[in-house]
C-alpha positions, -999 to 999 in steps of 0.1 A, spaced: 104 -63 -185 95 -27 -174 71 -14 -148 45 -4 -178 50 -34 -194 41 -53 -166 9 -30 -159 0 -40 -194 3 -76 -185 -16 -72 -155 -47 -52 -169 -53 -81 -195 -54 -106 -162 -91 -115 -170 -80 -131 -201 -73 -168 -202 -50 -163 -232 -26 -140 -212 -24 -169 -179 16 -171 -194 21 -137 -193 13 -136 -156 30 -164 -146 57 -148 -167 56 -120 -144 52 -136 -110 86 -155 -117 103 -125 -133 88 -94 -104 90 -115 -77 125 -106 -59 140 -141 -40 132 -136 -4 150 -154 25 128 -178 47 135 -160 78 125 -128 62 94 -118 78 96 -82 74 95 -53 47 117 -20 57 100 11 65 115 47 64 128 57 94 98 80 101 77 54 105 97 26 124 88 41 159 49 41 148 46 7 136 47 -15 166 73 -43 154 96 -18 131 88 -28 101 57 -44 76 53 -82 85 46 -98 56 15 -114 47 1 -87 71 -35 -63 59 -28 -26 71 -61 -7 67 -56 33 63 -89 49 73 -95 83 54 -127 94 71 -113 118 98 -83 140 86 -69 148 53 -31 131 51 -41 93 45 -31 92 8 7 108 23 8 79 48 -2 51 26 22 61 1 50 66 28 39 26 38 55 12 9 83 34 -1 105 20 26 101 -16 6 103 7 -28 135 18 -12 147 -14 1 148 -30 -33 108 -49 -31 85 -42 -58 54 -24 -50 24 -14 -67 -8 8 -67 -41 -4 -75 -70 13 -82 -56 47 -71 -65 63 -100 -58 103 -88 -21 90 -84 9 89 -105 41 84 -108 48 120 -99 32 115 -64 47 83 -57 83 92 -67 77 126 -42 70 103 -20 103 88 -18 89 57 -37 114 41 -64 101 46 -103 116 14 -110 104 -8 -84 69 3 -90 38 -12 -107 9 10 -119 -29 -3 -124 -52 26 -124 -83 9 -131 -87 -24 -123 -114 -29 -147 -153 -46 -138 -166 -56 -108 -157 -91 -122 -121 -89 -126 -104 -67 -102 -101 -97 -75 -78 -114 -100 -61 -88 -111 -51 -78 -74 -44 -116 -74 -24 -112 -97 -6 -89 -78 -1 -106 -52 19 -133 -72 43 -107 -83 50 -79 -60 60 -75 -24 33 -48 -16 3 -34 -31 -14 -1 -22 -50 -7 -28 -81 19 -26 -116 5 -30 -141 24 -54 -169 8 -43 -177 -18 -11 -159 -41 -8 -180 -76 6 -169 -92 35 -162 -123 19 -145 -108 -9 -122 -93 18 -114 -126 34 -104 -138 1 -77 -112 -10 -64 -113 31 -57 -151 24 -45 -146 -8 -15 -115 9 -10 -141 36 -2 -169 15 22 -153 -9 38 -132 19 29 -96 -1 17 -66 22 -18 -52 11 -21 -19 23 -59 -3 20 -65 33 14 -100 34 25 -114 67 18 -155 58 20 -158 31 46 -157 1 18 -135 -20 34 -153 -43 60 -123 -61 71 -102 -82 85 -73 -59 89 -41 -64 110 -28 -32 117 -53 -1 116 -42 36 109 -61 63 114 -48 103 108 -67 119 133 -51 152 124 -26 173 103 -8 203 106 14 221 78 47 235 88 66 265 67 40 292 58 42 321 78 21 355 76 19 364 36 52 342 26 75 314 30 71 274 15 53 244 33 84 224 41 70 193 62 35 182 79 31 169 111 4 142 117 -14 127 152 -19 84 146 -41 61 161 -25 29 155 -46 -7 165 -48 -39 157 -36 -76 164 -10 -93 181 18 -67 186 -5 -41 179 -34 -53 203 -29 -19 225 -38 12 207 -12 32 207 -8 75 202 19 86 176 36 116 160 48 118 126 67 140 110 72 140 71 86 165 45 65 181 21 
């Protein structure tokens, strides 16, 4: 089964006639994980930001997109070290990107699931379910608020099937909980001088929080290519 085809199974999730064809694609997506395998690679750009290395799974990281431009770039970055590492990832409700972006991204074509739209207010929670079932992590951007218990739900549903929800939040819809919290406080383009040249890589300032490991904020650099 291809990527598209399983985006086509997954957009029909509200209907009781396709249950088959999900369950069908949890077994068939879902790569065979080892029971001390706690963690999801990262690039190696991001492996001195994240406090234990790597994506725990079951974890929520929340990307906040309300100070600096660059959050899209990082959230994508989150998941292509998985992409890379063989785990199947997906975006969700990120309709302004592609393919295209993801692959520049370094994020593997054929390890990736597409949903642009997750359809009504009634039927995106399963769908992510859905997700969940099948993929290792899912890239997720809220159109609309998100309720706190709504929230709860989806961050017990990640935890129990061990898949790595990653929020894009661009418009504060996301009320939480989150385990790791990202913020881009700023960006800076590197490559253009006066009149000529190309943009060749981006440097970003982090504010990194959250629990356990991540309990004490922490400052970061990161530097990616364009």
């Amino acid at each position: 089964m291809t990527s598209a085809a399983a985006a086509e199974v997954v957009a029909r999730a509200g209907r009781a006639s396709d249950r088959s064809d999900l369950q069908r694609l949890g077994t068939r997506f879902r790569p065979t994980s080892l029971a001390g395998e706690h963690l999801l690679p990262v690039t190696a750009a991001l492996q001195g930001v994240l406090p234990v290395g790597g994506l725990i799974r079951g974890s929520t990281v929340l990307v906040d997109a309300q100070r600096a431009s660059g959050a899209t770039t990082l959230a994508l970055e989150l998941l292509a070290g998985p992409s890379l590492g063989g785990y199947w990832c997906a975006l969700a409700g990120v309709s302004q990107l592609g393919c295209l972006a993801a692959v520049e991204r370094g994020i593997d074509p054929s390890q990736l699931v597409i949903v642009p739209s997750l359809g009504a207010a009634d039927r995106w929670m399963q769908v992510l379910a859905t997700l969940f079932d099948s993929v290792d992590a899912v890239l997720f951007a809220p159109r609309t608020a998100v309720r706190s218990s709504d929230a709860r739900r989806l961050v017990t549903r990640s935890r129990d099937r061990g898949s790595v929800l990653v929020v894009l939040d661009r418009e504060k819809s996301w009320p939480g909980p989150s385990d790791l919290h990202c913020t881009v406080t700023s960006s800076v383009w590197s490559g253009l001088s006066r009149g000529h040249g190309l943009l060749s890589s981006r440097s970003y300032r982090l504010e990194v929080s959250g629990r356990g490991a991540a309990a004490r904020p922490l400052l970061a650099s990161l530097q990616l290519p364009a």
